[in-house]
C-alpha positions in Angstrom: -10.9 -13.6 5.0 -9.0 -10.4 4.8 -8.9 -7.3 7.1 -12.2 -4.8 7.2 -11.0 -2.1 4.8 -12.5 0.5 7.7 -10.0 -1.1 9.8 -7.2 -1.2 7.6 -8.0 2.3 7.0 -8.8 3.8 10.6 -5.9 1.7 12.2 -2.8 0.7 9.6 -3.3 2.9 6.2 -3.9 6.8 8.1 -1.8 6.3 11.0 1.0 5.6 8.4 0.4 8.1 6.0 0.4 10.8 9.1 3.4 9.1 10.7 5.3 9.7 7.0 3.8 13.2 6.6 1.9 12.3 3.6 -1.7 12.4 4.7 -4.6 12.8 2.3 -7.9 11.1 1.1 -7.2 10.5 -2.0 -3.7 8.5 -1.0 -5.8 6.5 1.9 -8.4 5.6 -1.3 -5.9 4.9 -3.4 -3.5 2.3 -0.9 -7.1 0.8 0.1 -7.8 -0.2 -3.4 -4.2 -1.2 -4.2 -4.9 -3.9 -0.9 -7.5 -4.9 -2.1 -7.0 -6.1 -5.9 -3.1 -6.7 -4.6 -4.4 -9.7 -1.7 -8.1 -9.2 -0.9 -7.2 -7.1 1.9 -5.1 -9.5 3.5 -6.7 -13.0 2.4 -3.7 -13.5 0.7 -0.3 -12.5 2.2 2.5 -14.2 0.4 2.0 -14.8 -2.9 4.5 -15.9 -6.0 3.6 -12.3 -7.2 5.0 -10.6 -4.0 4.6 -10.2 0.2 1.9 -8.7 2.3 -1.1 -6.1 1.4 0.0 -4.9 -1.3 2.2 -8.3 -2.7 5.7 -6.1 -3.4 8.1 -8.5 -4.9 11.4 -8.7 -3.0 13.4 -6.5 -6.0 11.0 -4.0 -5.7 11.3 -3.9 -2.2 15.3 -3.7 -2.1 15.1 -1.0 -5.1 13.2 1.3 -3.3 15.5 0.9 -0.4 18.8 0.9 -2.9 17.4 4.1 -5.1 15.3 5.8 -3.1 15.1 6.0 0.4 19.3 5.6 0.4 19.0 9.3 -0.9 16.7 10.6 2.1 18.3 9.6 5.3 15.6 11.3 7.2 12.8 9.2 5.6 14.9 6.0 5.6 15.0 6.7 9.3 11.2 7.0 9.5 10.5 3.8 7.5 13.1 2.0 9.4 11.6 2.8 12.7 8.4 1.2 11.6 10.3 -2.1 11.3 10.6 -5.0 13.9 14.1 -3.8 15.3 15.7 -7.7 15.1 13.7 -9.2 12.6 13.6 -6.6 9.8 18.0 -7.6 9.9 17.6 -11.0 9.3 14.7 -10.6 6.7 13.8 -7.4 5.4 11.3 -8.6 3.1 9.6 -10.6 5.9 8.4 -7.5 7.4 6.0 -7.1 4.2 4.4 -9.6 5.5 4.3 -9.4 9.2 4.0 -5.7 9.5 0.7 -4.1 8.2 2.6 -0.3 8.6 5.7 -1.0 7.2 4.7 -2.8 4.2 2.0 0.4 4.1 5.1 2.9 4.0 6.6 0.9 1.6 3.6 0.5 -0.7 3.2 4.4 -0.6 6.9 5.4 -0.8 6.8 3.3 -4.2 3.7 5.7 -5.5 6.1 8.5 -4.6 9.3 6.9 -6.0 7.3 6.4 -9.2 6.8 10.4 -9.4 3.6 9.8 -11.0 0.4 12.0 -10.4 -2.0 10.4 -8.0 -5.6 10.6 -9.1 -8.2 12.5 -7.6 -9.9 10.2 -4.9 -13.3 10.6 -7.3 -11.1 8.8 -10.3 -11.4 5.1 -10.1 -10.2 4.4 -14.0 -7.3 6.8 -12.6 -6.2 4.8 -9.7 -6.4 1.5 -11.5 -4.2 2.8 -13.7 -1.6 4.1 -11.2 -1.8 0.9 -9.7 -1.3 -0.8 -13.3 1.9 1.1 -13.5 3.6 0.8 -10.4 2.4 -2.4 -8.4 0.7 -4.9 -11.3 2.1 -4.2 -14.9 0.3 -6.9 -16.6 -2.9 -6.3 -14.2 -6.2 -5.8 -15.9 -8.0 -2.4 -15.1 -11.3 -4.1 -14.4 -9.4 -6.3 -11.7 -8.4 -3.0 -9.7 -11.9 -1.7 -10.3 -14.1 -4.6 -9.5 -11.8 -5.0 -6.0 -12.6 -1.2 -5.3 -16.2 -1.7 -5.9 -16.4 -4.9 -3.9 -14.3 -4.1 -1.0 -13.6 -0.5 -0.7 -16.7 1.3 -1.9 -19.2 -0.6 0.3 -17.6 1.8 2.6 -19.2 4.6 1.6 -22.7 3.5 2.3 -22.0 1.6 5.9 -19.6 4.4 7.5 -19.1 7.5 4.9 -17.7 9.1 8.2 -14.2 7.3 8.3 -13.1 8.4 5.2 
């Protein structure tokens, strides 16, 4: 059983998003879906394909730390304070894992690394194909869609308030 994507949303994915600066409904929509076709919202959190929510592979991980954030010390800073001070030392990629905030600023730092468009929050076929391109290459469309539809968009009719 995974997290409540309410939850994940009210209490991991917005706080993080505000914390980085990078705020809006359409990203919040958009990292909720990636959870959810990535590891069921958290049923799943270390697969062969990767760690944590959103199941980034180790390489992907230290790239975006190598080729991106190395370039914005100010951002790197921000990230790293998200991280267990000790633990995120002796293994970084453990953190994905263990840390529902981190791996979340990682997940959306890799969106923005990408510098590919992200879809109106209306634009399912949109998102599932961001997510295609930066988090499951050889992912079927229907498998980000039918996640969404399952887990995410129940939302809407329970609590339309939280997002």
């Amino acid at each position: 059983m995974g997290i409540a994507a309410s939850e994940l949303c009210r209490y991991v994915i917005r706080p993080t998003l505000i914390y980085l600066g990078r705020h809006n409904c359409a990203a919040e929509y958009f990292l909720l879906g990636v959870a959810a076709s990535q590891s069921a919202l958290g049923a799943e959190l270390d697969t062969q394909r990767g760690h944590g929510l959103y199941s980034i592979p180790d390489v992907r991980h230290r790239q975006l730390w190598d080729e991106y954030l190395a370039r914005d010390p100010d951002l790197a800073s921000l990230v790293r304070g998200l991280a267990s001070q000790h633990a995120f030392l002796t293994g970084p990629d453990l953190e994905l894992t263990v840390n529902l905030r981190y791996a979340t600023a990682i997940a959306w730092l890799m969106v923005e690394a990408s510098r590919l468009t992200l879809p109106r929050s209306d634009d399912l076929l949109g998102m599932a194909r961001l997510w295609r391109e930066i988090f499951q290459p050889e992912g079927r469309l229907q498998d980000f869609t039918t996640a969404w539809q399952t887990s995410v968009h129940p939302l809407f009719q329970v609590e339309p308030a939280i997002l």
